[in-house]
PyMOL CGO cylinders between C-alpha atoms (Angstrom):
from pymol import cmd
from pymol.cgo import CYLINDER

trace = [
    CYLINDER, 9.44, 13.48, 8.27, 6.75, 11.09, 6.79, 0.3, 1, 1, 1, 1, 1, 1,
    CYLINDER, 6.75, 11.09, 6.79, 6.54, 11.76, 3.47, 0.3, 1, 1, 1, 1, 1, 1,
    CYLINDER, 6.54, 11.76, 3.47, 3.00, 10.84, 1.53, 0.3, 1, 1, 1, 1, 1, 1,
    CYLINDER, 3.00, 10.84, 1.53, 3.08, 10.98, -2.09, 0.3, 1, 1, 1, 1, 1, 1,
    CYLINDER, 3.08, 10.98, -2.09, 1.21, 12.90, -4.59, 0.3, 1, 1, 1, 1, 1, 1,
    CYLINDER, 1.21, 12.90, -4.59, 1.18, 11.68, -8.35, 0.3, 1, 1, 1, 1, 1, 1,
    CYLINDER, 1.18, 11.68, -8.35, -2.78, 12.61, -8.22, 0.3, 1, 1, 1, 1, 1, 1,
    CYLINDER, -2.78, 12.61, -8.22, -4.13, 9.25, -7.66, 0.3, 1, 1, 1, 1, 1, 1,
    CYLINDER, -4.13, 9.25, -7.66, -4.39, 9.32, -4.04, 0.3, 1, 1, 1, 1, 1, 1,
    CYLINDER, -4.39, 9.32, -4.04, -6.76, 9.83, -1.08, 0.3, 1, 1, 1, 1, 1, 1,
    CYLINDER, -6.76, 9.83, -1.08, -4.02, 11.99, 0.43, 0.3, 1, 1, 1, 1, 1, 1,
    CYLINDER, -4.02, 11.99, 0.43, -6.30, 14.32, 3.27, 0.3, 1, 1, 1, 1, 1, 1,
    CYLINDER, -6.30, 14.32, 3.27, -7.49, 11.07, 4.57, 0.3, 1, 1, 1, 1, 1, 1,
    CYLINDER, -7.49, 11.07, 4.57, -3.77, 9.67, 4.75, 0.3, 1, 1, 1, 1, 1, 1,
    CYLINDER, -3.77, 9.67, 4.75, -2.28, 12.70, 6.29, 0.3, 1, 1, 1, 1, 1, 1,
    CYLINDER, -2.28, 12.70, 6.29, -5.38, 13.30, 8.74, 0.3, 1, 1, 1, 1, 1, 1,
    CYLINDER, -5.38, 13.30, 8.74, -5.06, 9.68, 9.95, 0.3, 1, 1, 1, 1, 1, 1,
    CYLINDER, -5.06, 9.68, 9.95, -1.30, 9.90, 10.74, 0.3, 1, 1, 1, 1, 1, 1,
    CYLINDER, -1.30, 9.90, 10.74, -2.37, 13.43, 12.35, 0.3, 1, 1, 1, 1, 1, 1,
    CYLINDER, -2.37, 13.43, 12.35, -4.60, 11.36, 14.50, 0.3, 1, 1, 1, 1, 1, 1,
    CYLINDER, -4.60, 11.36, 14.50, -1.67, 8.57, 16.19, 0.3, 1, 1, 1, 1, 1, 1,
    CYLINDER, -1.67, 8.57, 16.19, 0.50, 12.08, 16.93, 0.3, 1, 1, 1, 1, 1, 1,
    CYLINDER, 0.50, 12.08, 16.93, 2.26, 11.78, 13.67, 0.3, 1, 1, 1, 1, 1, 1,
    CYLINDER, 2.26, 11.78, 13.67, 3.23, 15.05, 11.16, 0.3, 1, 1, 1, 1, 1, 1,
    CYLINDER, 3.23, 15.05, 11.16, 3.01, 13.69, 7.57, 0.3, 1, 1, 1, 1, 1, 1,
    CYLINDER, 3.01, 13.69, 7.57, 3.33, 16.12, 4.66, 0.3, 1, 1, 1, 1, 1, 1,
    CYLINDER, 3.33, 16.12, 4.66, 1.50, 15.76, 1.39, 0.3, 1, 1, 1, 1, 1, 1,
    CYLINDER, 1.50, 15.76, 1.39, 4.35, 16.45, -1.19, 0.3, 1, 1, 1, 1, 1, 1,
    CYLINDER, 4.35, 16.45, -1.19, 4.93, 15.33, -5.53, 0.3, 1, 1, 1, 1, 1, 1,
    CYLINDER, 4.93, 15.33, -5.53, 8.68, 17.16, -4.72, 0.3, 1, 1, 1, 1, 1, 1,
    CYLINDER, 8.68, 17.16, -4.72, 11.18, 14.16, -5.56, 0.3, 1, 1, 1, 1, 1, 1,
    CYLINDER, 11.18, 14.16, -5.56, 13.99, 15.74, -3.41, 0.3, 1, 1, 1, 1, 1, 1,
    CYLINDER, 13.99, 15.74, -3.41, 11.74, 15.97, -0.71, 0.3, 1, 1, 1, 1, 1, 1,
    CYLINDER, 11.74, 15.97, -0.71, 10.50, 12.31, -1.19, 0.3, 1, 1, 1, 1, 1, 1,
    CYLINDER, 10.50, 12.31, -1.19, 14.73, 11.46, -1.52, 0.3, 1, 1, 1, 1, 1, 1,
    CYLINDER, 14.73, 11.46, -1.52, 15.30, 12.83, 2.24, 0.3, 1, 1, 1, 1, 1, 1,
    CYLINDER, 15.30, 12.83, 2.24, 12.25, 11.74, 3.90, 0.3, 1, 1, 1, 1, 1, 1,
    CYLINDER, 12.25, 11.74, 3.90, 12.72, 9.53, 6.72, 0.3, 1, 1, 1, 1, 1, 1,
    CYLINDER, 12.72, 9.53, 6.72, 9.47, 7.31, 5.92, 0.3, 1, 1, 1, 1, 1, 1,
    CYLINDER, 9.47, 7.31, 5.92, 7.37, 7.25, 2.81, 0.3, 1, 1, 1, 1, 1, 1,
    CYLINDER, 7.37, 7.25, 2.81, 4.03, 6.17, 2.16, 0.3, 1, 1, 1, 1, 1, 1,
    CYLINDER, 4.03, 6.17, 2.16, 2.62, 5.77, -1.17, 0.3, 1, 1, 1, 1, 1, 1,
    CYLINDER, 2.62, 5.77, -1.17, -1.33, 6.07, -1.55, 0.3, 1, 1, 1, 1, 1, 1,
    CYLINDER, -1.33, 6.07, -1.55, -3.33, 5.49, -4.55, 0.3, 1, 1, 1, 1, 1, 1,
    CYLINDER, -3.33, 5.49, -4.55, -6.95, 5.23, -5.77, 0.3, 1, 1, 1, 1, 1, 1,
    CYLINDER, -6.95, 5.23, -5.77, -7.35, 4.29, -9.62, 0.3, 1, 1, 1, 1, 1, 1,
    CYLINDER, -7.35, 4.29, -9.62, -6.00, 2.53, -12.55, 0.3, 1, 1, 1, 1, 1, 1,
    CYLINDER, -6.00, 2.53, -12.55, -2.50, 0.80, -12.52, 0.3, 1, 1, 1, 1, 1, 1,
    CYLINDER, -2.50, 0.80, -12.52, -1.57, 1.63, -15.58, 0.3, 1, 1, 1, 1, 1, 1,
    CYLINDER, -1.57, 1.63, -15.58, -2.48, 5.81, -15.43, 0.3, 1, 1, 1, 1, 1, 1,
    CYLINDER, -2.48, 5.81, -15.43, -0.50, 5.74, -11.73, 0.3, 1, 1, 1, 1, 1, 1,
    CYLINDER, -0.50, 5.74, -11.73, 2.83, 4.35, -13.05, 0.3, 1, 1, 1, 1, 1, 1,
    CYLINDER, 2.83, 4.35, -13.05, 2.09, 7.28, -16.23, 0.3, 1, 1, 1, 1, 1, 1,
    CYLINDER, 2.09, 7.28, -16.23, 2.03, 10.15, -13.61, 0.3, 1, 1, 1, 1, 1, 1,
    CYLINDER, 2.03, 10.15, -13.61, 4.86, 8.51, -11.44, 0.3, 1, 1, 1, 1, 1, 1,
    CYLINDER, 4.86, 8.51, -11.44, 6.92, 8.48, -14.03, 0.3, 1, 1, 1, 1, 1, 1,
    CYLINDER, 6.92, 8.48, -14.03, 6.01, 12.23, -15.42, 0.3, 1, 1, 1, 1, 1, 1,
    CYLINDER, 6.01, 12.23, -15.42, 6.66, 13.31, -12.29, 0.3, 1, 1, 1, 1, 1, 1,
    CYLINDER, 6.66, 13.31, -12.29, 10.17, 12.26, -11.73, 0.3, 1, 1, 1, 1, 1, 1,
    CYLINDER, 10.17, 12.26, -11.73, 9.14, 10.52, -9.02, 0.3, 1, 1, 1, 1, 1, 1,
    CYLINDER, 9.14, 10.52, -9.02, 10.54, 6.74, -9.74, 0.3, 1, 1, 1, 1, 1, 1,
    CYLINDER, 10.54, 6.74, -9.74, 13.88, 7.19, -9.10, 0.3, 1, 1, 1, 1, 1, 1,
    CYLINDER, 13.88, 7.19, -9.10, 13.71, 8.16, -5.82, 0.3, 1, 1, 1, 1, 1, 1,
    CYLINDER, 13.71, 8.16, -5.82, 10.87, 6.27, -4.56, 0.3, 1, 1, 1, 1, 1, 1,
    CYLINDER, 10.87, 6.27, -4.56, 13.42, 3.33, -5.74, 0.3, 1, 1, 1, 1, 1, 1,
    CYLINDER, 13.42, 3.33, -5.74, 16.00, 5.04, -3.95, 0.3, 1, 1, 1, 1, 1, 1,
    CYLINDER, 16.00, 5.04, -3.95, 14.71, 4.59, -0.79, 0.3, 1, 1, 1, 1, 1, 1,
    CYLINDER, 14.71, 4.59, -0.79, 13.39, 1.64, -0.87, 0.3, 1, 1, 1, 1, 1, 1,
    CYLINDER, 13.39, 1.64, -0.87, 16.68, 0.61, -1.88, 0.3, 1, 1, 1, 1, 1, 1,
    CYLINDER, 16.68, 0.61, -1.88, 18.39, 1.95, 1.01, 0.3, 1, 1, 1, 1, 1, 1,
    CYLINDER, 18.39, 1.95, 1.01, 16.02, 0.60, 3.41, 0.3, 1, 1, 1, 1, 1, 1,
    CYLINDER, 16.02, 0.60, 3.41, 13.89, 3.84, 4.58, 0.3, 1, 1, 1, 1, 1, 1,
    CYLINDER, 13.89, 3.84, 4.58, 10.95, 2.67, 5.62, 0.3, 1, 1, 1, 1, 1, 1,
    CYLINDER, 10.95, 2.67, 5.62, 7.97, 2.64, 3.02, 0.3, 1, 1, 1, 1, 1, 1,
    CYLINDER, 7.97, 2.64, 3.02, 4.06, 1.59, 2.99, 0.3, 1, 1, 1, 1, 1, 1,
    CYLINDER, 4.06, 1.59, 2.99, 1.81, 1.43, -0.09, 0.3, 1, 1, 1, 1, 1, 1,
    CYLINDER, 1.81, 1.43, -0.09, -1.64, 1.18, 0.31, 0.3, 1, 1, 1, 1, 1, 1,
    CYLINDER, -1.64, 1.18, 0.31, -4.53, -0.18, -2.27, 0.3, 1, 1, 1, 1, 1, 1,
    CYLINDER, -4.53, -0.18, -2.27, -3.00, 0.87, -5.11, 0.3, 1, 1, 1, 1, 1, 1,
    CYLINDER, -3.00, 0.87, -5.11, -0.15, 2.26, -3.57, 0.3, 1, 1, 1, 1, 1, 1,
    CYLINDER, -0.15, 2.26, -3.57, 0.70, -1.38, -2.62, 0.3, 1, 1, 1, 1, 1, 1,
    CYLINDER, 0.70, -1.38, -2.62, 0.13, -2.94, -6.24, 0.3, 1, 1, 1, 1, 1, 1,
    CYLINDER, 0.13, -2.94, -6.24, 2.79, -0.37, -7.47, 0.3, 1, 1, 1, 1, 1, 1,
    CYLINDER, 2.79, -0.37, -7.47, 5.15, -2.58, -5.51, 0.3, 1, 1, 1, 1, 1, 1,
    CYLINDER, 5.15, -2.58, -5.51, 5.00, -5.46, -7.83, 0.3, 1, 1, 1, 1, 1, 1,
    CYLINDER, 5.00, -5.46, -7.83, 6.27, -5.67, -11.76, 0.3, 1, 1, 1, 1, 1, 1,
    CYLINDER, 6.27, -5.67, -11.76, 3.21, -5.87, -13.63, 0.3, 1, 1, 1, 1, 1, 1,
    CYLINDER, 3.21, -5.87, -13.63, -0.35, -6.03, -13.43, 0.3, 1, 1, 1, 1, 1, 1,
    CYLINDER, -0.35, -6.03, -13.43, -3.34, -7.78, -15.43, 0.3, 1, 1, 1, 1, 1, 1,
    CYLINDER, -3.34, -7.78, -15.43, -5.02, -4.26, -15.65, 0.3, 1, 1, 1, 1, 1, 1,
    CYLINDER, -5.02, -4.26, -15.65, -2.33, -2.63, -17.48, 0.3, 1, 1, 1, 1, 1, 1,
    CYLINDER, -2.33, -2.63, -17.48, -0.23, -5.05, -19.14, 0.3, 1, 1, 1, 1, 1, 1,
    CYLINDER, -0.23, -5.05, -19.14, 2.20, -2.62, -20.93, 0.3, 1, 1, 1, 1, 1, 1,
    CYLINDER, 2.20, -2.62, -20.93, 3.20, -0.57, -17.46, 0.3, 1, 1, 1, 1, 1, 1,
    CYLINDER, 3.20, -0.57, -17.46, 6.04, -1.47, -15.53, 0.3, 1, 1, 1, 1, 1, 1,
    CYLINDER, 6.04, -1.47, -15.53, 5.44, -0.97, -11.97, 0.3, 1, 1, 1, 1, 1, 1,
    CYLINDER, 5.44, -0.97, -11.97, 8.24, -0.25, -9.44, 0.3, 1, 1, 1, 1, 1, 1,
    CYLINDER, 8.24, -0.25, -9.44, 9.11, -3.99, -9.29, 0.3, 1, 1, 1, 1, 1, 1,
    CYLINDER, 9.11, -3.99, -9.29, 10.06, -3.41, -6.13, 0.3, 1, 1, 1, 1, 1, 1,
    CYLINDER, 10.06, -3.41, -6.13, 8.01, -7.13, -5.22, 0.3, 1, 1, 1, 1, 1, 1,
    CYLINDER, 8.01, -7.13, -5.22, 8.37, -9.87, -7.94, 0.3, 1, 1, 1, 1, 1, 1,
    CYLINDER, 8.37, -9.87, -7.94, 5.11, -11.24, -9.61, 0.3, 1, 1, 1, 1, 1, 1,
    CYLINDER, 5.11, -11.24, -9.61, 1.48, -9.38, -11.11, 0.3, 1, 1, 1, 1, 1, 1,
    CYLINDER, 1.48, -9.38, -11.11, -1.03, -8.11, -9.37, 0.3, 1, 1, 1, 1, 1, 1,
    CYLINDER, -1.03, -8.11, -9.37, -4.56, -10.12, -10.96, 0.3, 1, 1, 1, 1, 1, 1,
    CYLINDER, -4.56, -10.12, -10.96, -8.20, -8.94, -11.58, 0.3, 1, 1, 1, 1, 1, 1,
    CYLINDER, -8.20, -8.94, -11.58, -10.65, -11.10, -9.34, 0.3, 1, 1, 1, 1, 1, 1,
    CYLINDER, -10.65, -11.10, -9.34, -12.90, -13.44, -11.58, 0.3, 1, 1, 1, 1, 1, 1,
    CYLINDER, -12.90, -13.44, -11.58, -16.58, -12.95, -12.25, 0.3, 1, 1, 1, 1, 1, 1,
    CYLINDER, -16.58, -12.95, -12.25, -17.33, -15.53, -9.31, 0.3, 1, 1, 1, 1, 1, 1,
    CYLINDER, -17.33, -15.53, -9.31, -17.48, -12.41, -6.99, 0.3, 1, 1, 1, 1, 1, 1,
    CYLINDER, -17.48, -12.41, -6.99, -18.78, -9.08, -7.26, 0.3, 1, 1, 1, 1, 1, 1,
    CYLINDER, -18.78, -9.08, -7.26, -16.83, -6.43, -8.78, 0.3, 1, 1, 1, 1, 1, 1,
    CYLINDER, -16.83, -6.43, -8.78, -14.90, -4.44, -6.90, 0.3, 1, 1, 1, 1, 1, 1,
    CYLINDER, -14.90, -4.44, -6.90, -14.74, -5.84, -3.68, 0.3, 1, 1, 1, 1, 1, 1,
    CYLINDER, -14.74, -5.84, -3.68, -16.03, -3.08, -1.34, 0.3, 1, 1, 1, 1, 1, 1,
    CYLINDER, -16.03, -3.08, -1.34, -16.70, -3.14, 2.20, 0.3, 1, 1, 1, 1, 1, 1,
    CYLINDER, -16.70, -3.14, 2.20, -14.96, -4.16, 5.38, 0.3, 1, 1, 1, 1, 1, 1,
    CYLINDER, -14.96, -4.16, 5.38, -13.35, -7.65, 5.73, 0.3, 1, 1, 1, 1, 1, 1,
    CYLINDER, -13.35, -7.65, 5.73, -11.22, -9.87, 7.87, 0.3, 1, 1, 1, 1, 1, 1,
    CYLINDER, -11.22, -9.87, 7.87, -7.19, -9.72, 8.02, 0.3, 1, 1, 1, 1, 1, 1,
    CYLINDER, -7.19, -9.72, 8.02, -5.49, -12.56, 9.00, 0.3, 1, 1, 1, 1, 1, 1,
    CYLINDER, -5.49, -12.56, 9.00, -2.05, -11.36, 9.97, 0.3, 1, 1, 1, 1, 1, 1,
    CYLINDER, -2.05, -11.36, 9.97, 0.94, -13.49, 10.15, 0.3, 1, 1, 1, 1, 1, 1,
    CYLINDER, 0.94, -13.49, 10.15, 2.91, -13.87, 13.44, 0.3, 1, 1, 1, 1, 1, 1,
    CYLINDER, 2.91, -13.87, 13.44, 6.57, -12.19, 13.51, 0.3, 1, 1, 1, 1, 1, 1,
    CYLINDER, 6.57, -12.19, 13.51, 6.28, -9.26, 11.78, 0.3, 1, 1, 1, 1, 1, 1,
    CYLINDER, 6.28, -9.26, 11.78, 6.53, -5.39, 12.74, 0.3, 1, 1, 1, 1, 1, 1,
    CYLINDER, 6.53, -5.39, 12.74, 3.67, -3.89, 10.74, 0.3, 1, 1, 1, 1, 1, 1,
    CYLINDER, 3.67, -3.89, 10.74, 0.33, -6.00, 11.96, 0.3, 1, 1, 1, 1, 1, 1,
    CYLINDER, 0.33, -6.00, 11.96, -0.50, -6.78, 15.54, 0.3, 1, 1, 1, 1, 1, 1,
    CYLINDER, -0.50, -6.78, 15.54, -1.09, -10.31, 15.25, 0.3, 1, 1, 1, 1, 1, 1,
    CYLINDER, -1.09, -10.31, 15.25, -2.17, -10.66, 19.53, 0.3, 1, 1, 1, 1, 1, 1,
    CYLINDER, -2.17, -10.66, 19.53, -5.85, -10.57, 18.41, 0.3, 1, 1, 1, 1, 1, 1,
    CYLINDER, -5.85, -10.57, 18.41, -5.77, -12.52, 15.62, 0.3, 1, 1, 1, 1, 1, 1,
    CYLINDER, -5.77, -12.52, 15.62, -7.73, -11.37, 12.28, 0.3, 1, 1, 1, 1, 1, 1,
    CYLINDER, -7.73, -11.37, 12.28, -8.99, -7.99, 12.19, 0.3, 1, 1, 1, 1, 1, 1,
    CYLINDER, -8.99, -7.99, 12.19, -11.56, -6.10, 10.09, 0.3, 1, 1, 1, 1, 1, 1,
    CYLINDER, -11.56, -6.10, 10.09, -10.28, -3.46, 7.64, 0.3, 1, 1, 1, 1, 1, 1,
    CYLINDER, -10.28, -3.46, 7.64, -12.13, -1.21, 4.34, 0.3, 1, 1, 1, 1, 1, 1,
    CYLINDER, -12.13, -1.21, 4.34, -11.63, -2.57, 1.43, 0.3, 1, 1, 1, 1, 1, 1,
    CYLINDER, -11.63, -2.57, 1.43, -11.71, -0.92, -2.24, 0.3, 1, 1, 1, 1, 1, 1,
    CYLINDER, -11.71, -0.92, -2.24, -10.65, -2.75, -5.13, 0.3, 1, 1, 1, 1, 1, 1,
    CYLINDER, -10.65, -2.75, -5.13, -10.64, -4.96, -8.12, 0.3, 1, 1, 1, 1, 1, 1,
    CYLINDER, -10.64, -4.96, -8.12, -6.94, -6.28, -8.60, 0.3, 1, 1, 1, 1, 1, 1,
    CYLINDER, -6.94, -6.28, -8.60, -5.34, -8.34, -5.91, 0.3, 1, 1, 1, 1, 1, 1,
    CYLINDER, -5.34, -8.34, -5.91, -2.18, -9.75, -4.90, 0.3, 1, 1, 1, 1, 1, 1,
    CYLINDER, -2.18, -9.75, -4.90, -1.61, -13.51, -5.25, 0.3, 1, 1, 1, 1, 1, 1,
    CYLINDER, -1.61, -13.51, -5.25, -0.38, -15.16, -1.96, 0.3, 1, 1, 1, 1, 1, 1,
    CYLINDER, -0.38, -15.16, -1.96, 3.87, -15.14, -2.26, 0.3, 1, 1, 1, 1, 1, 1,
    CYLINDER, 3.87, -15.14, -2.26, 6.80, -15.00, -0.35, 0.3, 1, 1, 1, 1, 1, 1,
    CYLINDER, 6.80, -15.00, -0.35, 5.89, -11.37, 0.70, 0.3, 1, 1, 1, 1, 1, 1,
    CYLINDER, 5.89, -11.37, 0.70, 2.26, -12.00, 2.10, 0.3, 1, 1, 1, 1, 1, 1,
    CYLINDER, 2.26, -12.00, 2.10, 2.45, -11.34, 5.54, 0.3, 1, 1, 1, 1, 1, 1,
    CYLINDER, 2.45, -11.34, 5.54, -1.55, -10.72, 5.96, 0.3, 1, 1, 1, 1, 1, 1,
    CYLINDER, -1.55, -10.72, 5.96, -4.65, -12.76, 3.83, 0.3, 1, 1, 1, 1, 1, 1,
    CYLINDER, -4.65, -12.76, 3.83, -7.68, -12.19, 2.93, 0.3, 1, 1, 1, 1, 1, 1,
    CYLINDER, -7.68, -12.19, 2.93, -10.50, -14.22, 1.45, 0.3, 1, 1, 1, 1, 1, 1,
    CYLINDER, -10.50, -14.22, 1.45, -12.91, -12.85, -1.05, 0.3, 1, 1, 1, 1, 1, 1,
    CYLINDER, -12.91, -12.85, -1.05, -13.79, -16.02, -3.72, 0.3, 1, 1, 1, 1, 1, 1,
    CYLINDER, -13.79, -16.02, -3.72, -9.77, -16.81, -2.96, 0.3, 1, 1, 1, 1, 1, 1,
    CYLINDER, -9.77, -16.81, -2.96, -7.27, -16.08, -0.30, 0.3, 1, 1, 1, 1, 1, 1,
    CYLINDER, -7.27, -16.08, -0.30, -4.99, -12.94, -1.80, 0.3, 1, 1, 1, 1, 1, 1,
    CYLINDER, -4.99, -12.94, -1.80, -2.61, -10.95, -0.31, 0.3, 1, 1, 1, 1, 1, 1,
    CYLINDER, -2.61, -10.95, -0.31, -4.20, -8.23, 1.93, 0.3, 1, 1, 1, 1, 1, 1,
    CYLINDER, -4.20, -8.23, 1.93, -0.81, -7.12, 3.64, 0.3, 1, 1, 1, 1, 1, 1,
    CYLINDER, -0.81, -7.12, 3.64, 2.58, -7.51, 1.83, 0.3, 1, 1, 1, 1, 1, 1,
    CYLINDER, 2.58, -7.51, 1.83, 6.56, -7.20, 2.91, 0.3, 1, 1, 1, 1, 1, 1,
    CYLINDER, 6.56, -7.20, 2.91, 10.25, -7.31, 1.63, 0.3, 1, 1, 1, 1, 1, 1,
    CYLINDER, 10.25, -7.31, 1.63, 12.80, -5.95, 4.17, 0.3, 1, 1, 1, 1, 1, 1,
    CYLINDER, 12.80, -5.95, 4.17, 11.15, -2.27, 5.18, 0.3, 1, 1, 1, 1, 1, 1,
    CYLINDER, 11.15, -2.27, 5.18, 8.74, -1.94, 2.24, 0.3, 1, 1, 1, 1, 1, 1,
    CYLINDER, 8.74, -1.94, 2.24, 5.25, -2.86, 3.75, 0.3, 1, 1, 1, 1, 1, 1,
    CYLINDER, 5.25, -2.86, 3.75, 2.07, -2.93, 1.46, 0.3, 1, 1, 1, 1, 1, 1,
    CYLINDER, 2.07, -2.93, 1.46, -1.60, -3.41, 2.23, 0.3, 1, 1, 1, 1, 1, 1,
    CYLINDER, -1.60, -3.41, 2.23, -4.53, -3.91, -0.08, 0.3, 1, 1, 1, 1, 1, 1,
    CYLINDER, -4.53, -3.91, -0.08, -7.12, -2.06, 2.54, 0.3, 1, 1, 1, 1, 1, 1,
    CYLINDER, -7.12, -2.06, 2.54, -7.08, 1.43, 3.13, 0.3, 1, 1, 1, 1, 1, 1,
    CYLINDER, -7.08, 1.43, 3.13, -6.04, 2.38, 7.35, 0.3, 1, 1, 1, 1, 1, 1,
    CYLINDER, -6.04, 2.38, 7.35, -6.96, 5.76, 6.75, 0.3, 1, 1, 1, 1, 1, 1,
    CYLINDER, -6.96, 5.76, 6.75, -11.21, 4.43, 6.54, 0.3, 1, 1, 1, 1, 1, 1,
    CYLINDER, -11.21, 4.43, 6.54, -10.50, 1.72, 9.04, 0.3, 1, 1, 1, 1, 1, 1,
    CYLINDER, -10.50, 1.72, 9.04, -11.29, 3.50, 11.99, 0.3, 1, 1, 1, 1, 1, 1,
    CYLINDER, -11.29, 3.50, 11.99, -8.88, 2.31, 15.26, 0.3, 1, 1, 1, 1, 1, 1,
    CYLINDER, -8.88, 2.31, 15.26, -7.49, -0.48, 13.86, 0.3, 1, 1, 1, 1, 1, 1,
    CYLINDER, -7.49, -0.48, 13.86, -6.66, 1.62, 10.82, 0.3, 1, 1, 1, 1, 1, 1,
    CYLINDER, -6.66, 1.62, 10.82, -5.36, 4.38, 13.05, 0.3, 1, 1, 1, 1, 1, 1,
    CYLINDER, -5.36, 4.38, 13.05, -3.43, 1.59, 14.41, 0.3, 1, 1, 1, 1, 1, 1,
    CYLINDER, -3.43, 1.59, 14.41, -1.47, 0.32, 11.76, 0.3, 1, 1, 1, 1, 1, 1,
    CYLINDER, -1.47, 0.32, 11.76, -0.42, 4.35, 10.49, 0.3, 1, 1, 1, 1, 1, 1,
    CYLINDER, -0.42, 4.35, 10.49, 1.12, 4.46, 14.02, 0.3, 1, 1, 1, 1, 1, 1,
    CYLINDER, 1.12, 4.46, 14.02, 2.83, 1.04, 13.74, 0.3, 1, 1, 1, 1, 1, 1,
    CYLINDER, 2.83, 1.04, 13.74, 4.31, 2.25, 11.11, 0.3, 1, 1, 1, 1, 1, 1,
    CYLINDER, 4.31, 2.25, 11.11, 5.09, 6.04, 12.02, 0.3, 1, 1, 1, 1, 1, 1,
    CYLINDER, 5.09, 6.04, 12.02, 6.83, 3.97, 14.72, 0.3, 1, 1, 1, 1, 1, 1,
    CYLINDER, 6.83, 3.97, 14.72, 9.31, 1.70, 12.91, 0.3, 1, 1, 1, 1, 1, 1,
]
cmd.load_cgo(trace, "trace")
């Protein structure tokens, strides 16, 4: 069972329908003993970092999203699903993120428009399960206006004023700054990459 998240903050329809789409059942679910014994997790989210880790938390629901990342069931964030990974963040100074991924997620400067919307290029890097990396970059849909720096975990990079981090990993936890479920096939084909692990 692929279990997708709901703290409130997520496009969660879009999510499930796009795993519906690769063959996959997905349930929508803010239960934490259902999140503890599902097989994969993914963890969506559209807002502010610091009101996500607030609802998280009220929920019950960082214990055993640690949990299983801890004992290696497979997990993808996405947008700011994925920024949840990390410590900290420059929008929300004061919340602690899972710090699941060392290091804060950063607010582009005022040398690019604010947020950066729109589809853009992936560059994937080779050896790695989550991105197909055959075809070289691909185009994704992008929503946001914090971004990963490049680290030890980037295994995808985009450039928008800088390079940042447009796909993240650490052992089975997977992150990506673009959103699959708006991404059309190649979207499509990342949920079933994963679904797949």
């Amino acid at each position: 069972m692929i279990a997708i998240v709901d703290y409130g903050m997520g496009n969660l329809r879009n999510v499930r329908r796009g795993f519906a789409e690769v063959g996959q059942e997905a349930i929508v679910t803010d239960d934490p003993q259902v999140i503890a014994r599902a097989v994969k997790v993914v963890l969506p989210g559209v807002g502010a970092f610091g009101e996500a880790v607030r609802r998280i938390d009220a929920k019950g629901l960082r214990a055993p999203l640690v949990a299983q990342i801890e004992k290696g069931t497979p997990l993808l964030g996405i947008c700011l699903g994925m920024q949840l990974l990390f410590r900290t963040s420059e929008e929300s100074p004061d919340a602690e993120g899972l710090g699941i991924l060392a290091g804060e997620v950063m607010r582009f400067s005022d040398d690019v428009k604010v947020p950066h919307i729109g589809w853009n290029d992936v560059a994937a890097s080779p050896g790695q399960e989550l991105l197909d990396t055959a075809d070289g970059s691909r185009c994704f849909y992008f929503v946001h206006s914090y971004y990963a720096p490049i680290s030890e975990y980037t295994i995808a990079r985009t450039s928008y004023g800088i390079d940042f981090s447009s796909a993240v990993m650490n052992g089975k936890t997977f992150g990506v700054q673009f959103h699959p479920e708006k991404s059309q096939e190649a979207g499509l084909h990342i949920l079933k990459r994963f679904a797949e692990l």
